[in-house]
C-alpha positions in Angstrom: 0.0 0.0 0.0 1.5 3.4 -1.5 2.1 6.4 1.2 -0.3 8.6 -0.5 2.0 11.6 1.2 5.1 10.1 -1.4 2.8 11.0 -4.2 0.7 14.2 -5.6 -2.1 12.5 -7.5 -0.1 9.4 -9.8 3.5 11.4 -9.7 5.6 10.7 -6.8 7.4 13.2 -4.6 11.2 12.9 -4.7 13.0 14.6 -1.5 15.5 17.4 -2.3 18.0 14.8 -1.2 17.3 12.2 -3.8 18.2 14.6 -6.6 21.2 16.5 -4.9 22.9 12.4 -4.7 22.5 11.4 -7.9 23.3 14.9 -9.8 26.3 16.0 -7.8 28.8 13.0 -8.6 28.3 14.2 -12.4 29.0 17.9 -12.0 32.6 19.4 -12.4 34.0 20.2 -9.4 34.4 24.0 -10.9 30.5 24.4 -10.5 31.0 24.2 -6.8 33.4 27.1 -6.3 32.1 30.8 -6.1 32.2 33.1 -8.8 34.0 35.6 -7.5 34.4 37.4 -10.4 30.4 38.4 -10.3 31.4 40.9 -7.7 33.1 43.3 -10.8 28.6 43.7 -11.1 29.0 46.0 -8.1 30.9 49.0 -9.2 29.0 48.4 -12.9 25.6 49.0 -12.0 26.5 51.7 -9.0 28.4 53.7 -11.7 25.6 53.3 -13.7 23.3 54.8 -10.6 25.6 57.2 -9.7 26.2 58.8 -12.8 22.4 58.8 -14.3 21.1 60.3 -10.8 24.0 62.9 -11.4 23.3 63.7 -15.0 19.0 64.1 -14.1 20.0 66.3 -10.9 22.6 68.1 -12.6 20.4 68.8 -15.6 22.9 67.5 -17.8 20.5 65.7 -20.5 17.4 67.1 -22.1 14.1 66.3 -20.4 12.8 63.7 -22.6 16.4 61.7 -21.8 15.5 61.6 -18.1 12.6 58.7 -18.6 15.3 56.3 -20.3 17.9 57.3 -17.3 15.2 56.2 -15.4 14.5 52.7 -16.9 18.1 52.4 -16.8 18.9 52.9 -12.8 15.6 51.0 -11.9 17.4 47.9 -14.0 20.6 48.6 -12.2 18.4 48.5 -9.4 17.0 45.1 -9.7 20.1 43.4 -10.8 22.1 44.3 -7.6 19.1 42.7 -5.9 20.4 39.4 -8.2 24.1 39.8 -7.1 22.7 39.8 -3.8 20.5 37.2 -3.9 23.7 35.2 -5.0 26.3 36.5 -2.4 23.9 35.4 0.3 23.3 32.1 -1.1 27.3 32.0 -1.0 27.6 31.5 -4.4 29.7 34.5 -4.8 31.5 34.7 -1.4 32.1 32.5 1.4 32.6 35.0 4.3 29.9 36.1 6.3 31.0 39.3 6.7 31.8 39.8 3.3 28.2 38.3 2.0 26.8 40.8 4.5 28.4 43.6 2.5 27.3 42.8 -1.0 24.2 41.6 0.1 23.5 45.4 1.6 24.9 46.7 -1.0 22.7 44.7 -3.5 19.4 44.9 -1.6 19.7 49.1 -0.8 17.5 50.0 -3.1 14.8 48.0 -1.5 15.5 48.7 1.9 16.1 44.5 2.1 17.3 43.5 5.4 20.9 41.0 4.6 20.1 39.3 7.7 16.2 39.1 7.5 16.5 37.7 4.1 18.9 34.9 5.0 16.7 33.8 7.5 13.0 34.3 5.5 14.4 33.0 1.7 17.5 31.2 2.3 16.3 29.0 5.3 12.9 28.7 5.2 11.6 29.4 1.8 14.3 26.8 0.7 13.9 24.3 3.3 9.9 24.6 2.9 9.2 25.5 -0.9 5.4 25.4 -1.5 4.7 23.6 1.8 3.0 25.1 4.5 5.5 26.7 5.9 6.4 28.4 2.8 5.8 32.5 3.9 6.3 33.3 0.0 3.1 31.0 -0.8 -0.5 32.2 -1.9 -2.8 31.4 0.8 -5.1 28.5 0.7 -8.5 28.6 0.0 -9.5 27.9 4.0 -7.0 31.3 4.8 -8.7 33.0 2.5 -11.7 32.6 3.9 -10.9 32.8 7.5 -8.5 36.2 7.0 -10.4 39.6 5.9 -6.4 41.2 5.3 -5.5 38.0 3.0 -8.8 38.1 1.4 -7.6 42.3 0.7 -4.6 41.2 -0.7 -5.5 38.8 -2.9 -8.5 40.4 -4.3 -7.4 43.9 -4.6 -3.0 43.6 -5.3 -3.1 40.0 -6.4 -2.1 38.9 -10.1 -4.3 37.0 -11.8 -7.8 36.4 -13.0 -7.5 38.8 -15.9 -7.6 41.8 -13.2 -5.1 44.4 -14.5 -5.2 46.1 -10.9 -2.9 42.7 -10.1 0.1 44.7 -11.6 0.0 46.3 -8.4 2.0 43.2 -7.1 4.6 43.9 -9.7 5.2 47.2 -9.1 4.8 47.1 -5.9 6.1 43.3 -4.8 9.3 43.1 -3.5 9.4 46.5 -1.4 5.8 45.2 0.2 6.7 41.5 0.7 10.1 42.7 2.5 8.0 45.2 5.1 5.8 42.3 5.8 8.4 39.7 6.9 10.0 41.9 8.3 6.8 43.3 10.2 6.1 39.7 11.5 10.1 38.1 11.8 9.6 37.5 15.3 5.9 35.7 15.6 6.6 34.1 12.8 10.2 32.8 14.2 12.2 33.8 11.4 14.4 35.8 13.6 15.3 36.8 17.5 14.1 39.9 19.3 17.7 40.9 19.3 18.2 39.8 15.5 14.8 41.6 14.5 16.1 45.1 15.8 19.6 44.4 14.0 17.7 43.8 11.1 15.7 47.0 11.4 19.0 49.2 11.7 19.7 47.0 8.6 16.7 48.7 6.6 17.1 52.4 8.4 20.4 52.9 7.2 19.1 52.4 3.7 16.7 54.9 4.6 19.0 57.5 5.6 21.1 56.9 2.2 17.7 57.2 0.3 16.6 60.5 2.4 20.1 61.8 1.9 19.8 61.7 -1.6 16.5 63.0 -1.9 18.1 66.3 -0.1 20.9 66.3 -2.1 18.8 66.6 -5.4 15.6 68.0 -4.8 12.1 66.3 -4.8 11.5 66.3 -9.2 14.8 64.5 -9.3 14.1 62.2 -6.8 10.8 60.6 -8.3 13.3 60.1 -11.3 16.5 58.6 -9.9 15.1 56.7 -6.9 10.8 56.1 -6.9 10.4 55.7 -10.8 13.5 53.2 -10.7 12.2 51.7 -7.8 9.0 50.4 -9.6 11.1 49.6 -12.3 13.2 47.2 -10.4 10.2 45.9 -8.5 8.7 44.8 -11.4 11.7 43.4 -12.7 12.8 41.1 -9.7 8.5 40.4 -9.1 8.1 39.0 -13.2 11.0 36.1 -11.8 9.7 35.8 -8.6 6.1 35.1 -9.1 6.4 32.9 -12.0 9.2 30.9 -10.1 6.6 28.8 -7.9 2.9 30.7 -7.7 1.9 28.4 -11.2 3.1 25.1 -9.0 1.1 22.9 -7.0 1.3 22.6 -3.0 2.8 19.6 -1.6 4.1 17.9 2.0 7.7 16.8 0.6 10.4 19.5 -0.9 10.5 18.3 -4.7 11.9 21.0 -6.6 11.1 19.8 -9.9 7.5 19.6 -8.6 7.1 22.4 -6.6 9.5 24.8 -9.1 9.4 26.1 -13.0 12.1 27.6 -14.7 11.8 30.5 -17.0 14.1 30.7 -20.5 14.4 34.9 -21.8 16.9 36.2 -24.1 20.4 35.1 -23.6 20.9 39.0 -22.9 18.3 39.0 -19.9 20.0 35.6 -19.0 22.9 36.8 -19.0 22.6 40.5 -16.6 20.0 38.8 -14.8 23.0 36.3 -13.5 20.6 33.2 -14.7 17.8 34.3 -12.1 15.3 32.2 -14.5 16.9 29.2 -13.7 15.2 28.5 -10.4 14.9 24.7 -10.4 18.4 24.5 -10.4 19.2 27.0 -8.1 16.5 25.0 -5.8 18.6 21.9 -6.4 22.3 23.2 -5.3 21.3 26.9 -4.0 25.0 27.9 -3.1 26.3 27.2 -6.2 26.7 30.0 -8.6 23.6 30.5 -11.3 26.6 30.5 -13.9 26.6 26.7 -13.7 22.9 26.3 -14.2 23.2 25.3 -17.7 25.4 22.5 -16.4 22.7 21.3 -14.0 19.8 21.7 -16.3 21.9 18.9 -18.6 22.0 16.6 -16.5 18.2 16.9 -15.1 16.8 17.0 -18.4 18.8 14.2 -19.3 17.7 11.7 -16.1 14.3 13.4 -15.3 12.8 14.8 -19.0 9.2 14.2 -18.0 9.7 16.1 -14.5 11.4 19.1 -15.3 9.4 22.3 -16.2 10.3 25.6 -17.8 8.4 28.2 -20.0 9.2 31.5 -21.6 9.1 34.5 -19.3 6.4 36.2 -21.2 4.4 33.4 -21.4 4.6 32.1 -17.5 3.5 36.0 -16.8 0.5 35.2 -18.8 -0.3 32.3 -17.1 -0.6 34.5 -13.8 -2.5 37.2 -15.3 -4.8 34.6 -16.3 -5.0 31.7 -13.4 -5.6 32.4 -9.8 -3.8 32.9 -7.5 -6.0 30.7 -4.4 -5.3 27.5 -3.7 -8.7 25.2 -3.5 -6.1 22.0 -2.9 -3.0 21.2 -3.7 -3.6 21.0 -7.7 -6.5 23.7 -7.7 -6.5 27.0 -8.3 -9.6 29.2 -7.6 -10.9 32.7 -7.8 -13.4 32.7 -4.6 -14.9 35.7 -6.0 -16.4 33.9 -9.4 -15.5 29.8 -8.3 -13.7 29.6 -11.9 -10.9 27.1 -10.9 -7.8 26.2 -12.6 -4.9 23.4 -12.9 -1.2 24.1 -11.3 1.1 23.3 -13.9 2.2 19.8 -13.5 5.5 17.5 -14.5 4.3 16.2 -18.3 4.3 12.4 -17.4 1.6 12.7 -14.5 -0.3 15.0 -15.9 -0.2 15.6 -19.2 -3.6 16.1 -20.6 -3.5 19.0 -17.3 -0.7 20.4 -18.6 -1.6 20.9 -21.9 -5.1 22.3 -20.8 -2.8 25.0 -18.6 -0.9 26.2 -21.5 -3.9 27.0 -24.0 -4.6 30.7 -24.4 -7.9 30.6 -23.1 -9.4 29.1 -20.3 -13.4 28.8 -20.2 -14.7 30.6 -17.0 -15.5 28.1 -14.4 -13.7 25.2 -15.4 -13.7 22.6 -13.0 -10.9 20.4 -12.4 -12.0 17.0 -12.7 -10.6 14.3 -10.2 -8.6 11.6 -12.1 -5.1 9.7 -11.9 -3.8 12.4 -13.4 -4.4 15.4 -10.7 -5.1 13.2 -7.6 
């Protein structure tokens, strides 16, 4: 008799472990080192900060220059949030100290806490990936219902269900979802009292850089070298981070290739976003540089074909706009507001007439997910 628990519908549940021992022996020893040459991204994008925020303060460029100097700090902005994201992971530097740094550095623009987000994404969110102790899931249908603040979020800042005022979450995203951890650290046992109010100074001395600034140039050229580029960057870093496990089903083992997708851009968006896109893999070793992901991919696509999962960028952002964003059970999404329910993607071999259904570009309103072998 099967442990139903080992299994989501007909497709079993592998444990992280499972994948990290049978992948390792066959990667290069290289892909285990940190890149320490991704730090030369550091003085890049702050000299491209430093010197657009000059030129709009200084008045240096003609007005209808200052919207593209814009565009251009707010994706400076987002991808020191990636070189962060990878220095903390260690995949860039070993010290602690030293990932400290550059994760500061990376994550000033968003006020990101080093030390809160070590504890909130690199322990828990890893360790609990679209279980329920995941704090970066969607809330299940039973939470919604019980919770008037979830029930704001979701139905008012939310993306999906073809409601455009779900943008909001890009724009928005990361700045919100870093005030709310770090709003609940404590209760939620992310961090001490003691580490809570070190992470706090953390996030007020970005502050006073940000409010120094905003003296230093004036008001106008603030909403165009620092808000402006903010949403910019929000939606940038949001795009990854939604489609990288809100499309995914719930489940009560850590399967990466289960609970994860990949996203595939341009090899120019690949490339400055330091392989962001490739989140299964970084799932499956996460302190190993994203330059190696290629290397990992290989070798899962070559052992697990029918598991892994990975869509375009554009097109995974589609599928949000378009799905809900609710969980009714662990292969269900639902819109409470109209009942129209939808599939979570699924790994092609379990679920494949699912899958296909997922990817079509039109749903019909109030589709019901029907209970077979092939969505449990």
């Amino acid at each position: 008799m099967r442990d139903d628990e080992q299994y989501l519908g007909e497709s079993p549940l592998y444990p992280l472990s499972k994948y990290v021992k049978e992948l390792r022996p066959k990667l290069s020893p290289d892909a285990f080192k940190p890149s320490k040459s991704r730090l030369a991204w550091i003085p890049f994008h702050l000299a491209v900060i430093v010197m657009a925020t000059l030129a709009v303060a200084g008045g240096w460029v003609p007005w209808f220059v200052v919207p593209a100097l814009s565009l251009a700090i707010g994706v400076s902005f987002a991808c020191l949030t990636f070189v962060a994201h990878e220095a903390l992971h260690g995949g860039i530097v070993r010290n602690k100290r030293a990932k400290y740094l550059v994760g500061w550095i990376g994550f000033l623009p968003f006020l990101v806490s080093p030390r809160l987000w070590m504890a909130w994404h690199d322990r828990v969110h890893h360790a609990n990936t679209n279980l329920p102790d995941d704090p970066d899931m969607y809330p299940s249908l039973a939470k919604y219902n019980a919770n008037k603040q979830v029930r704001v979020f979701v139905d008012l800042f939310s993306l999906g269900c073809r409601r455009w005022r779900g943008g909001l979450s890009l724009i928005l995203g990361f700045t919100v979802q870093h005030g709310h951890q770090l709003l609940g650290a404590t209760t939620k046992g992310f961090l001490s009292v003691r580490e809570r109010r070190l992470a706090i100074a953390e996030s007020m001395l970005g502050v006073t850089v940000w409010a120094t600034v905003a003296v230093l140039v004036g008001f106008l050229p603030f909403l165009f070298v620092f808000v402006l580029p903010l949403a910019v960057g929000n939606i940038i870093i949001m795009s990854f981070i939604l489609t990288n496990h809100s499309l995914s089903p719930l489940t009560k083992i850590n399967d990466p290739l289960m609970t994860g997708l990949s996203v595939t851009s341009s090899r120019f968006v690949e490339w400055i976003t330091l392989r962001f896109g490739f989140h299964v893999e970084h799932h499956l070793f996460p302190a190993m540089s994203s330059r190696h992901a290629p290397e990992v991919r290989a070798l899962v696509r070559a052992r697990w074909p029918e598991r892994y999962q990975s869509m375009p960028l554009v097109k995974a952002l589609g599928e949000l706009h378009r799905t809900a964003r609710v969980y009714k059970d662990s292969v269900t999404l639902i819109d409470p507001r109209t009942g129209a329910e939808f599939p979570t993607l699924m790994p092609t071999a379990a679920a494949l007439p699912v899958q296909t259904e997922l990817l079509q570009p039109r749903l019909e309103e109030g589709h019901r997910l029907q209970a077979s072998g092939h969505a449990g």
